[in-house]
N, C-alpha and C positions, 0 to 999 in steps of 0.2 A: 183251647182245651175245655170238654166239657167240663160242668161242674159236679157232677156225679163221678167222674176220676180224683176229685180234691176231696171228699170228706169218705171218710174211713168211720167208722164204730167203734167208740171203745168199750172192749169189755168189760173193764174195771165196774162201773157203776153199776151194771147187772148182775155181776157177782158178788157185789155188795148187799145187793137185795137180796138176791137168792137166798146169802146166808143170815141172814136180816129173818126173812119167812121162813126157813124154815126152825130159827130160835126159839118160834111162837110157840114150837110144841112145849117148850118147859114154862113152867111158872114163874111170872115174869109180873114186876108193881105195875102198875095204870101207864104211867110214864113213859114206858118202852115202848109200850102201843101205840101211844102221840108220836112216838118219835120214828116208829115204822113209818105212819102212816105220811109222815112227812119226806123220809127218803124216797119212798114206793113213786109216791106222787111225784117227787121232785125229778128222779130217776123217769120217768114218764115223761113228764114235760121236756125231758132234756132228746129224750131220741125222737117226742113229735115233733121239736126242731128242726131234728138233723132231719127226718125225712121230708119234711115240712120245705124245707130249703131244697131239695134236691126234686120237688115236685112230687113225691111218691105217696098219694090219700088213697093208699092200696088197705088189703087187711092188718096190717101191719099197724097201720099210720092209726086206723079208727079204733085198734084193739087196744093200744098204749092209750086212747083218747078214755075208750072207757074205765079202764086201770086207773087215772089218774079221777077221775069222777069217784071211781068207787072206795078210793081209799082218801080222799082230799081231807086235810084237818079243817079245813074252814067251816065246810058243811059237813060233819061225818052222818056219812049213812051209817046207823045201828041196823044188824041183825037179826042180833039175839042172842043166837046161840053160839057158842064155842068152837064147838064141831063145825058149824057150816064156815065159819071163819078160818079154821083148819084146810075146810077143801078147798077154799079159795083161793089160800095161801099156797096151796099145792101145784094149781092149775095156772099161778099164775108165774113161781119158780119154772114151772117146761116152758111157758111162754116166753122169760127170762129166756132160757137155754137152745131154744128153737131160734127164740129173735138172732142171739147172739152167733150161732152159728150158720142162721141162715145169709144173712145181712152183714156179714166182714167187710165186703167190701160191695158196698152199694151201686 
């Protein structure tokens, strides 16, 4: 049996996120921020796993790679501004919805 028939996507975690970014639009303490930036990330590292294992360093594989760069607590990248953190958080919900529906079953 290959091994691309044994691991399946769950979408729990990206739905998690999804509703995670898009909370951002209300006004929210410091704190919630850190702790986005820790799901997002952590939600990232968890699917370059799964395609990581299944051999797949397609778009997919490098776009979670930079997701998790961009939002990482350890080193955060600052912006700036609000707004650009808004689109990002936009762009990267479709990515969430796209992955999720594209990749069900790997």
């Amino acid at each position: 049996m290959e091994k691309s028939n044994q691991i399946q996507f769950n979408k729990l975690p990206a739905i998690f996120a999804c509703i995670l970014l898009l909370l951002t639009f209300l006004n929210w303490p410091y704190g919630f921020y850190t702790f986005l930036r820790i799901v997002v990330t952590g939600i990232s590292i968890y699917y370059v796993y799964c395609l990581f294992n299944i051999k797949k360093n397609d778009f997919w594989f490098w776009s979670l790679v930079i997701i998790a760069i961009l939002f990482n607590p350890l080193v955060p990248i600052y912006i700036g501004d609000k707004s650009i953190w808004g689109v990002i958080d936009v762009i990267v919900v479709i990515f969430f919805v796209f992955l999720i529906n594209r990749k069900r079953h790997v």
